[in-house]
C-alpha positions as CSV (number, residue, x, y, z in Angstrom):
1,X,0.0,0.0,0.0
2,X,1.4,3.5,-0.6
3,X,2.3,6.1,1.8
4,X,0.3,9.1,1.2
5,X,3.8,11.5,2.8
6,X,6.4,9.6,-0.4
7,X,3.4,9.3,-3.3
8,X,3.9,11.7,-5.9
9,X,1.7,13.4,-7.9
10,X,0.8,10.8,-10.5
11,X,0.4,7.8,-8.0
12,X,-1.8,10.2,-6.2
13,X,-3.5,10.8,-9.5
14,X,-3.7,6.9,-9.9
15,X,-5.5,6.2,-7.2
16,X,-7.8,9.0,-7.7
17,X,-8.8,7.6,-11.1
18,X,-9.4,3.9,-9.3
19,X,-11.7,5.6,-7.1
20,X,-13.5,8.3,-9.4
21,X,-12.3,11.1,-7.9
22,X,-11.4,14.5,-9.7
23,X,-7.4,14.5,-10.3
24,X,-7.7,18.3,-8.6
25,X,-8.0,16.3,-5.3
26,X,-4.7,15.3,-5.0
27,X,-3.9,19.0,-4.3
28,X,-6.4,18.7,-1.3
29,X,-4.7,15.6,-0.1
30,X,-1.0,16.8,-1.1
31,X,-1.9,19.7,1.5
32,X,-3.5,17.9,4.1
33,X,-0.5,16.1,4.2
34,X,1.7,18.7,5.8
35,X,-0.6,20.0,8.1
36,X,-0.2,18.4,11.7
37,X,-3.7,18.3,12.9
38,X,-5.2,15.6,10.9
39,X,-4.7,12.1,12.2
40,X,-6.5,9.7,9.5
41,X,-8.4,10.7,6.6
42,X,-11.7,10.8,8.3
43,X,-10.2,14.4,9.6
44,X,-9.9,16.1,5.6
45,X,-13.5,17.3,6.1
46,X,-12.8,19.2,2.9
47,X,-13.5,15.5,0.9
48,X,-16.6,13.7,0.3
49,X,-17.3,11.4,2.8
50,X,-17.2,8.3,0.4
51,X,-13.8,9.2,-0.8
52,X,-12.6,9.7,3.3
53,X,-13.7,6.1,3.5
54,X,-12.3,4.5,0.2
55,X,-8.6,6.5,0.4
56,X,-7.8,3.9,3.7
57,X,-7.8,1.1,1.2
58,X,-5.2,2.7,-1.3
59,X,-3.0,4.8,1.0
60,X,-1.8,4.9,4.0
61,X,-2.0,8.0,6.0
62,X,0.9,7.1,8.2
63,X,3.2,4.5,8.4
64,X,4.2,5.2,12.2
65,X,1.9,5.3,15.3
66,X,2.6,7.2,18.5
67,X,3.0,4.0,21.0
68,X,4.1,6.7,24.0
69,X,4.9,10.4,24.2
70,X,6.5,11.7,26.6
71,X,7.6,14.8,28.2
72,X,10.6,17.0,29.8
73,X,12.2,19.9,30.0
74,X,8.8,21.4,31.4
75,X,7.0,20.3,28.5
76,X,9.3,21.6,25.9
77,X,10.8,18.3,25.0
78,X,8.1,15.0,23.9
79,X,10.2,11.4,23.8
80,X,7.9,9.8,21.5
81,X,8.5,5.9,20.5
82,X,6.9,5.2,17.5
83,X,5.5,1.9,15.9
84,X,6.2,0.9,12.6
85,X,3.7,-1.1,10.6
86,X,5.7,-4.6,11.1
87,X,5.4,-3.7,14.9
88,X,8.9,-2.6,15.5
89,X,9.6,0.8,17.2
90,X,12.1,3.7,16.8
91,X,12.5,6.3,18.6
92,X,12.0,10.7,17.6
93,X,12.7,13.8,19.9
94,X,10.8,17.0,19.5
95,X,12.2,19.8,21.2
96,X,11.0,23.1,21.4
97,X,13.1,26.2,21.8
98,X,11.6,29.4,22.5
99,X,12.4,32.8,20.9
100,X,15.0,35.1,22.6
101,X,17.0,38.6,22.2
102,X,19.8,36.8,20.1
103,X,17.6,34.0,18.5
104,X,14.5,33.0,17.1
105,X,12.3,30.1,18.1
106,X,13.0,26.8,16.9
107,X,11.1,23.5,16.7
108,X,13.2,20.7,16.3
109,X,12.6,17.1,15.7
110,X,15.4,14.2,15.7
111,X,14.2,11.5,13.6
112,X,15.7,7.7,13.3
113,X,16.4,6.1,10.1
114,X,17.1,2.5,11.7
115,X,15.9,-0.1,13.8
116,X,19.1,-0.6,16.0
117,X,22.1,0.2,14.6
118,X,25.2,-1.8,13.4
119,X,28.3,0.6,14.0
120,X,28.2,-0.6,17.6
121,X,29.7,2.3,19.3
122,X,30.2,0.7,23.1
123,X,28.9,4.1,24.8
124,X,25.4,4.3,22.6
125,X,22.4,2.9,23.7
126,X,21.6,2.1,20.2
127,X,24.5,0.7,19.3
128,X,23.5,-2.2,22.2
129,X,20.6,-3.5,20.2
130,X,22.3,-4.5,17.1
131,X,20.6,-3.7,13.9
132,X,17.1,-5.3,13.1
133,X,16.6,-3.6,9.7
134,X,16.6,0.3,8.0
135,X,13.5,2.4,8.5
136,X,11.6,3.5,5.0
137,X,11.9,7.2,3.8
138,X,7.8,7.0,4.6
139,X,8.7,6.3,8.1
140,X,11.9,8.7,8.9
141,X,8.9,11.8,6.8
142,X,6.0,10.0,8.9
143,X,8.4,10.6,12.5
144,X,7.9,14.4,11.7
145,X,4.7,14.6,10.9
146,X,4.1,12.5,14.4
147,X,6.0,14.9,16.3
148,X,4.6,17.9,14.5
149,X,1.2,16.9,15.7
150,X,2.8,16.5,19.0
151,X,3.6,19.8,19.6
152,X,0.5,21.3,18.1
153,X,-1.6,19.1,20.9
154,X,0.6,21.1,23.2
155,X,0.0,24.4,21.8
156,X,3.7,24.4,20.5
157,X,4.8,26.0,16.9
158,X,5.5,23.9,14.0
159,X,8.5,22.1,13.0
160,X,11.4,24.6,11.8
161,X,14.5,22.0,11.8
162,X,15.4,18.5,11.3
163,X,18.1,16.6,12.8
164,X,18.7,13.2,11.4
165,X,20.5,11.9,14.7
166,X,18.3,9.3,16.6
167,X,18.5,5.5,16.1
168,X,20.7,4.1,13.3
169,X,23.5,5.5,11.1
170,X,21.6,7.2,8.1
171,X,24.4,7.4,5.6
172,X,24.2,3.5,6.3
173,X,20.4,3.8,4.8
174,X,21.6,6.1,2.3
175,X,18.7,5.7,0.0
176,X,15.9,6.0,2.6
177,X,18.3,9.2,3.8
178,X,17.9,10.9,0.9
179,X,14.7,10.2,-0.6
180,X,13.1,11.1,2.9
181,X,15.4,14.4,2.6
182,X,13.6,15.2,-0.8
183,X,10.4,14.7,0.5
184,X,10.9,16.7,3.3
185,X,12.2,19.4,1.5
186,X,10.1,19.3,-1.8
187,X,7.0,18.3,0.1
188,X,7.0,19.6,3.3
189,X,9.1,23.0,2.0
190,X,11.7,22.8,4.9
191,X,15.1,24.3,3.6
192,X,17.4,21.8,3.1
193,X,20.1,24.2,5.0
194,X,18.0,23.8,8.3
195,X,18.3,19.9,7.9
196,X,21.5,18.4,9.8
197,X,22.6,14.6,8.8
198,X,24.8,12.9,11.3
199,X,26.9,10.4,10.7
200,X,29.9,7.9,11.9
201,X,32.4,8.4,9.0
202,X,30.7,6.3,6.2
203,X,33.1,7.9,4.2
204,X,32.0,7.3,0.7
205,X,28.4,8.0,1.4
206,X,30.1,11.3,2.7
207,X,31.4,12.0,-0.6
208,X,28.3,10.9,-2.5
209,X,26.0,13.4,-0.2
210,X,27.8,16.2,-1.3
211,X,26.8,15.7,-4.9
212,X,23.1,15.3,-4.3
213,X,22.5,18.7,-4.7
214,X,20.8,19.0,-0.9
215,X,22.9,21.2,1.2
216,X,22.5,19.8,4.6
217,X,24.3,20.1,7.3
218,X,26.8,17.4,7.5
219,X,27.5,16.1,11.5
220,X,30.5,13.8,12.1
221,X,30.6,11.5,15.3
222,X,34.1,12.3,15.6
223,X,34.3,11.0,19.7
224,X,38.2,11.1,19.1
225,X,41.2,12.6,17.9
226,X,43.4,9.8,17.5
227,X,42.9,6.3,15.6
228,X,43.6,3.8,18.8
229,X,40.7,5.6,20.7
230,X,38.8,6.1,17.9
231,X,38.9,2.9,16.9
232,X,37.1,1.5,20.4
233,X,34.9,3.9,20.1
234,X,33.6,4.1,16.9
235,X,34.6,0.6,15.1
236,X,33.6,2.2,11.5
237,X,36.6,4.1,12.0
238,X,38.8,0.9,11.5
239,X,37.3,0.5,7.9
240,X,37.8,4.7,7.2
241,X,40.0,5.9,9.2
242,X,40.9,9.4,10.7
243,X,42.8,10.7,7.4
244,X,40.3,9.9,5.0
245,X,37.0,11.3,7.2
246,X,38.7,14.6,8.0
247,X,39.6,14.4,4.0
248,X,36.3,13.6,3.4
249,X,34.9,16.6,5.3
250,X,37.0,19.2,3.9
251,X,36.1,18.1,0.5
252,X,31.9,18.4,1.8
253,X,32.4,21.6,2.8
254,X,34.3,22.9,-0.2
255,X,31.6,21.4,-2.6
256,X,28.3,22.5,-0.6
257,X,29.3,25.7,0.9
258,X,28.1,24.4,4.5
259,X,30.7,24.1,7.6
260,X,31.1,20.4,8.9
261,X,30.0,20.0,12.3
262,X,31.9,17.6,14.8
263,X,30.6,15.6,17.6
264,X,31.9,15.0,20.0
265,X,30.7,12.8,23.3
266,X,32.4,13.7,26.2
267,X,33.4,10.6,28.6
268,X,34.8,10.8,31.7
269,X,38.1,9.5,31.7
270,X,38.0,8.0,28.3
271,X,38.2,11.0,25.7
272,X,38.7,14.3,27.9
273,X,42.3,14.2,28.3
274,X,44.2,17.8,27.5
275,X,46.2,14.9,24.7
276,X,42.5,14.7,22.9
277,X,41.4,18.5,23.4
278,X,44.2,19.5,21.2
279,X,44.2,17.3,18.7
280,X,40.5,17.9,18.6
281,X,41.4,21.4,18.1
282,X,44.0,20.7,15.6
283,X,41.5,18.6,13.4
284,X,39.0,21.0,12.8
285,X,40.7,23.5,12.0
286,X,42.0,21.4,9.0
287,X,38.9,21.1,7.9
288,X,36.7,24.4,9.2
289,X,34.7,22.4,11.4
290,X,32.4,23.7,14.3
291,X,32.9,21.6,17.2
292,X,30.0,20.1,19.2
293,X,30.5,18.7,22.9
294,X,27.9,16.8,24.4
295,X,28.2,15.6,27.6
296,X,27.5,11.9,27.8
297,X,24.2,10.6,29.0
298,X,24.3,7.8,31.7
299,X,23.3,4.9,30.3
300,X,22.5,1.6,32.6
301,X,24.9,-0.9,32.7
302,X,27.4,1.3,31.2
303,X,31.0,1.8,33.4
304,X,31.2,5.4,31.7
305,X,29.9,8.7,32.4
306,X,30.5,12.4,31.7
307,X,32.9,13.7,33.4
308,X,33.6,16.0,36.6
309,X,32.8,19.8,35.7
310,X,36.4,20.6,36.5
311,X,37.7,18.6,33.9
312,X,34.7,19.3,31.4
313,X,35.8,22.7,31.8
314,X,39.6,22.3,30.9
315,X,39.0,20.7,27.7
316,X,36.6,23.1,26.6
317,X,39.3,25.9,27.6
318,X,41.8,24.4,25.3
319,X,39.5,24.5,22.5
320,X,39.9,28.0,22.3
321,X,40.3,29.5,18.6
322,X,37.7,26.6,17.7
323,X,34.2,27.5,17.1
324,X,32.9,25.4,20.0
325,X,29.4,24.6,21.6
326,X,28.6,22.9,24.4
327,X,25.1,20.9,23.8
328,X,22.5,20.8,26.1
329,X,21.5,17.2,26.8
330,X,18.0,17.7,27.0
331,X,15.2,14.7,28.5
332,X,17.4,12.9,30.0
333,X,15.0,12.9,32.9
334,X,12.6,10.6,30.7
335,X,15.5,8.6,29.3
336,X,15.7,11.1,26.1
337,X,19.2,10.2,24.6
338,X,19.5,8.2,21.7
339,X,17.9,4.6,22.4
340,X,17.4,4.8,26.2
341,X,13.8,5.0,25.6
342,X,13.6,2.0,24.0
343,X,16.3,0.2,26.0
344,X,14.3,0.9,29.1
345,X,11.4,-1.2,27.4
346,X,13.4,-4.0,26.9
347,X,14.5,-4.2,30.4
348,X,11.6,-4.0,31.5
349,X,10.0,-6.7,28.9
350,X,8.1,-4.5,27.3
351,X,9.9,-5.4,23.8
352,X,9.2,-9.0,22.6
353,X,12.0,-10.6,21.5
354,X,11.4,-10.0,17.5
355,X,11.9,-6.2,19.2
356,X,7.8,-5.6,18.6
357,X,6.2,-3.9,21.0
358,X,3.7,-5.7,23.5
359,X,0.7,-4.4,24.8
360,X,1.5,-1.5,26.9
361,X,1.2,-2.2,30.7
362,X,1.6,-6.2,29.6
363,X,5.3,-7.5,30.0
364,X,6.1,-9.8,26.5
């Protein structure tokens, strides 16, 4: 069955004919698309009843359903965990930032483009599930259009910015990356420059992105500054290392115009020596980068942990002449970070052990 947020035009025209309908419909349904109060089509008051009926046999309105939302930050941030149609679950952020003197408001949503994830870095939650399987572009668009009617229930704005950084390495699911990234901008009409793609170091798919004509924001998981940590941190590095992802990341930025962004965890004890912070340093500024530090999340089970403020502070200080920001690691007081979400199901036994979710309040 198609997905009415990917059908273009002429499939929607298709299934208009099947049904009788006026092709000048599709406009209607194109629309209603993008607007985050509908839930089903038995909200497009604007078409005949008959047609509301018949469109649930030839499209599918969404291929994700909310299976819990939930909030933080006061209300500005909604965890939601979405099911897919085969029953698994992924997991998409929408945070809300209000308007101040030195910036305007922004609504933005982290979407997953996996099930799991197969880079296996030891300090992610994700990376603890393994992958099960690559989302659909329908389902990364569908995650936004959840969490856009998320934050209209809560009286919130709509969605200004995307941030491909939940579950799963999407330069890994290149094609699902990038034909969800048309959609989103052709369809929805977000500007591809407010659109940020993360990955690990997939360095080809780097190098491929930068010819698709979408100038995204391109966010490397960078973690460390030196091949032997790197290497336990982020096993992709071993098959591309260091010297051909910070080549790769010049060569982005010289071909799209857009600075490369680097993140970087921080671990207590693992990659916050002064050693790291300068060769941090000295990395991007090879390659123009803005640097990213986000303190690490606690994850349970896990021997590591940000680390003490005093030592947080000294390898920020020695990033000095680096464009530098220090992320906020918003709901982590509702398990918010990349995965826990869903982890915290498991443990629980609220996943089944095909990684569907059982009946909420029923352990599998």
């Amino acid at each position: 069955m198609l997905a009415l947020s990917t059908a273009d035009d002429a499939a929607l025209r298709s299934v208009l004919d099947r049904l009788g309908a006026p092709h000048w419909r599709a406009r209607q349904l194109r629309h209603a698309t993008w607007q985050p109060g509908p839930c089903g089509f038995e909200a497009l008051t604007e078409l005949p009843r008959a047609l509301r009926e018949a469109l649930g046999e030839h499209l599918r309105f969404s291929t994700v359903e909310v299976a819990t939302a939930t909030e933080a930050d006061g209300g500005t941030t909604v965890k939601l965990l979405c099911r897919l149609e085969d029953g698994q679950t992924v997991e998409t952020v929408a945070m809300e930032s209000p308007a101040t003197d030195a910036a305007r408001r922004r609504a933005t949503v982290c979407v997953s483009t996996q099930v799991g994830c197969a880079v296996g870095c030891p300090f992610c939650a994700t990376g603890q599930m393994g992958l099960r399987r690559s989302c659909t572009a329908a389902e990364v668009v569908d995650q936004v259009r959840a969490a856009a009617r998320e934050l209209q229930a809560r009286g919130l704005g709509p969605v200004t910015h995307v941030v491909y950084m939940g579950m799963g390495e999407p330069l890994a699911a290149y094609d699902t990356t990038i034909a969800s990234l048309r959609t989103l901008v052709d369809g929805m009409g977000l500007s591809a420059r407010r659109i940020t793609v993360s990955t690990s170091g997939v360095v080809p798919n780097i190098d491929r992105l930068a010819g698709e004509g979408l100038p995204v924001t391109l966010a490397i998981s960078l973690h460390a500054a030196s091949d032997d940590l790197r290497d336990r941190l982020v096993p992709l590095n071993r098959a591309h290392p260091l010297h051909a992802l910070i080549a790769a990341a010049g060569s982005y930025a010289e071909r799209t115009g857009r600075r490369v962004t680097f993140e970087w965890c921080l671990i207590g004890g693992v990659n916050d020596s002064p050693e790291q912070a300068d060769a941090l340093r000295a990395l991007a500024r090879r390659a123009g980068a803005h640097v990213n530090v986000i303190p690490m999340n606690r994850i349970d089970g896990s021997p590591w942990g940000p680390p003490d403020s005093a030592t947080a502070r000294r390898f920020l200080e020695r990033l000095r002449g680096v464009r530098t920001t220090v992320r906020d690691t918003r709901g982590g007081d509702v398990d918010a970070a990349c995965g826990q979400l869903r982890a915290g199901l498991e443990q629980r036994r609220m996943l089944r052990a095909d990684g569907t979710l059982a009946p909420m309040g029923r352990p599998a």
